[in-house]
N, C-alpha and C positions, 0 to 999 in steps of 0.2 A: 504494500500500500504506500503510496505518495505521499511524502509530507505538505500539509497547506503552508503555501507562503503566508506570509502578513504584508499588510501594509497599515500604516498610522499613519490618522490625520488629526493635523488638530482646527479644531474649530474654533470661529469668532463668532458669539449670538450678538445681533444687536434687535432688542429689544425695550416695551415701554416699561413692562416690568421686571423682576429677578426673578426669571425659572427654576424648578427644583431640578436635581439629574433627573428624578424618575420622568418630570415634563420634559426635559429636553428628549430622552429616549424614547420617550412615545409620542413625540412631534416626529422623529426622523426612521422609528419602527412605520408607522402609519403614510411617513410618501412615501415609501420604500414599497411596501404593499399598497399603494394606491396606484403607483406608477408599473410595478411589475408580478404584481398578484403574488401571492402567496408563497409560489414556486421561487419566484426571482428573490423574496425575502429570504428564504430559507438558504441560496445560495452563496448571501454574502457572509454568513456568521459573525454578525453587529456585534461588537461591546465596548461600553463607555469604560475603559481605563482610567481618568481623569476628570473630574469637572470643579472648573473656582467656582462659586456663585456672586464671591466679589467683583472680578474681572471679567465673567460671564464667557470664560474661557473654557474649552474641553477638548481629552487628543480620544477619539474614538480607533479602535482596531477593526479592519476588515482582512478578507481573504481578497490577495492580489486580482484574482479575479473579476473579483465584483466590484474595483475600484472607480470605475467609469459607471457602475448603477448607482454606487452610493452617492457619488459628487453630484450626479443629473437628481436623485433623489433631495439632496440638500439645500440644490439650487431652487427645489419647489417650493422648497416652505415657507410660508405666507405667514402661519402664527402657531406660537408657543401656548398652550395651557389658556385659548381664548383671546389674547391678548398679539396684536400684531409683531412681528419678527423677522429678521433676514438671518442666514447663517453662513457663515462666508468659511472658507478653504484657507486656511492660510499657507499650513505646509503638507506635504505625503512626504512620506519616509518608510525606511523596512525595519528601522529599531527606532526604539523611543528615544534612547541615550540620542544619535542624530539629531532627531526631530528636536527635542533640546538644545539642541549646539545651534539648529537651523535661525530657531527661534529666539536663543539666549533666554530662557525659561531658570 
């Protein structure tokens, strides 16, 4: 069996209010199955690694793969937990330690 690659991104919410992790992951679980049904959710293997709620910052993990569903999924989102929101791409990387250096995190 094949190992899955990673990729890590980290995300910028800009939002009116401070979303909780579980709002942010089920803002970006639900375009992800809005956009590619249920099948294309299950492909990318989502998890929130990180979220500030200060900074309104978070690095999400996906499979290499499904890197181009997750980012067309992120670019969909309209709003967090009711409340309007954009959530922008800052960086992709294959390990976090990078994506920290990319960032200065």
């Amino acid at each position: 069996m094949k190992r899955v690659k990673r990729r890590y991104l980290a995300l910028q919410i800009d939002s009116d209010g401070v979303p909780s992790r579980k709002e942010v992951m089920d803002a970006v679980w639900s375009a992800v199955a809005k956009l590619y049904g249920e099948y294309g959710a299950s492909l990318t293997r989502l998890s929130l690694i990180d979220y500030d709620e200060e900074k309104k910052t978070g690095v999400i993990r996906t499979s290499l793969v499904a890197v181009n569903l997750v980012r067309a999924s992120l670019a969909s989102i309209t709003s967090v937990a009711g409340k309007e929101a954009v959530v922008h791409v800052l960086a992709v990387s294959g390990t976090i330690k990078s994506l920290r250096e990319k960032l200065k995190l």
